[in-house]
C-alpha angles and dihedrals in degrees: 000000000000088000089056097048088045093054086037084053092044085052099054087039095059086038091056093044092048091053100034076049094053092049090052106058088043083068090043111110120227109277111249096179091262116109116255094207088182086046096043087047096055115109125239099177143005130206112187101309107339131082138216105211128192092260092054082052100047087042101051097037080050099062091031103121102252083241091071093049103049084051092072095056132210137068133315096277092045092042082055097046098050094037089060099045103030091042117023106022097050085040082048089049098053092046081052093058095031084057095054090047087051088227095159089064087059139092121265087016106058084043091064088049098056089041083055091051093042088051092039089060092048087052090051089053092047087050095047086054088055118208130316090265095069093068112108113250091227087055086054097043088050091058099047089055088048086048103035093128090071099049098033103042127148123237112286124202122209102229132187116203141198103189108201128198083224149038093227090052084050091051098047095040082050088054091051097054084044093057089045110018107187136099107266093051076050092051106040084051097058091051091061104029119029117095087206097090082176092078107007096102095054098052100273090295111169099166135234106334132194126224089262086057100245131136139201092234099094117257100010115116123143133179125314092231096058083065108043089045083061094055092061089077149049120270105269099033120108117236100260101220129037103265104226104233108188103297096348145064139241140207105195128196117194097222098178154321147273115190113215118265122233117179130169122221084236092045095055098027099103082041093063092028084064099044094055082048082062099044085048098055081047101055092043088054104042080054107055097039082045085055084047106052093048088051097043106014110105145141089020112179120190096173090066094059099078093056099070111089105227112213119223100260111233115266099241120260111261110274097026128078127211113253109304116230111261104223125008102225132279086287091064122094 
């Protein structure tokens, strides 16, 4: 029965909306680009105490994705009308009763709001940047000169290393991986022969290498000729012969390959165009929660962080998520 006279009361509601709504865009006068503040202010439905005016209603159809309002079919007038009583006025209705059970002064409740302003701020300041097409193209050309490195590089080969205090030693560590070629044999070998601690106990691994012999690991560089003995054969194959490097020697496995990288300022430019509209976003948010927390923040307490007892949370039933984080930070898209 209540549920009857509630659904009864929903249905003259939406009745009475749709109609209030239809008077008033008889009275409304023809749009001439200018803003009618006294015709924007005028009300088409209220729910309790609040009002949905003819400016909330342009505002909101307005930024509604076209998806959403050729879903509801039909033309203009009918679009209007159903978008009225099938979006804003049930949505109305629940803030209405959301309101009288005081449920945005509740936990988890008043949680997801602040989540939704927090998010609705990231997305102002996304918006303020503007897309990645408004960065200048010079901004974007400077920083691919200042980061060439990582659109122009030469070919890099992943190489695995036992360095050896002789040639003899070399020779015999080489006839073992050939008997048992496989990692761990590599690897076991490393551990009790190579005179590089810095990567024997990770298999001799020095990383992917130029010709020149350098890595991207600081400080790590070897010679030249380790590498360009590599070179001489496919990824996978072990060198075949211990490469002399300066007084010792070395048994080198190619482990695996790099091709060089040859990028184009224009071929790259919307790419780093998109990542400065990023940093910018960025920037823009790290100052102004910096300028906030200097404003609000205030009797902070760490210490008193470790004495609550955090309970396990529940794992979620099967076919449903937990709540989904609004908005993924100022680096998402």
């Amino acid at each position: 029965m209540v549920a009857a006279k509630t659904r009864a009361r929903f249905a003259r509601f939406l009745a009475a909306a749709a109609v209030i709504f239809a008077v008033e865009e008889k009275n409304t006068p023809a749009a001439d680009g200018g803003v009618d503040g006294a015709r924007r202010a005028r009300v088409v439905a209220r729910v309790g105490s609040e009002a949905i005016t003819i400016g909330d209603f342009e505002d909101l159809i307005s930024e509604a994705p076209p998806a959403e309002r050729s879903g509801l079919g039909g033309p203009p007038d009918a679009v209007r009308h159903r978008f009225l009583t099938d979006r804003l006025a049930p949505q109305a209705v629940l803030l209405a009763d959301a309101d009288a059970k005081s449920l945005r002064d509740k936990p988890p409740t008043s949680f997801a709001i602040e989540r939704a302003l927090s998010s609705a701020t990231l997305r102002a300041i996304r918006a303020r940047v503007g897309p990645a097409s408004a960065v200048p193209r010079d901004a974007a050309r400077a920083y691919y000169e200042k980061n060439r490195t990582r659109f122009d590089t030469p070919v890099r080969v992943r190489l695995w290393r036992i360095l050896c205090a002789t040639r003899a030693e070399a020779q015999s560590v080489l006839d073992s991986i050939h008997r048992d070629p496989t990692p761990k044999t590599f690897g076991d070998l490393a551990r009790d022969h190579s005179v590089d601690h810095g990567t024997s106990l990770r298999a001799g691994d020095l990383g992917f290498l130029t010709a020149d012999g350098l890595s991207r690991e600081p400080g790590l560089r070897v010679d030249p000729a380790v590498v360009r003995a590599a070179l001489g054969v496919r990824d996978g194959d072990v060198v075949p012969s211990p490469v002399e490097e300066g007084a010792f020697f070395s048994v080198v496995w190619r482990r695996g390959t790099i091709p060089a990288l040859h990028q184009t300022f224009d071929e790259v430019a919307a790419q780093i165009q998109e990542t400065l509209r990023k940093d910018r976003v960025k920037a823009e948010a790290d100052d102004l929660i910096a300028s906030l927390r200097a404003a609000h923040l205030r009797d902070l307490d760490e210490a008193r962080l470790d004495a609550p007892d955090l309970a396990p949370t529940e794992a979620p039933a099967r076919g449903t998520r937990p709540d989904a984080q609004v908005d993924g930070g100022p680096n998402s898209p």
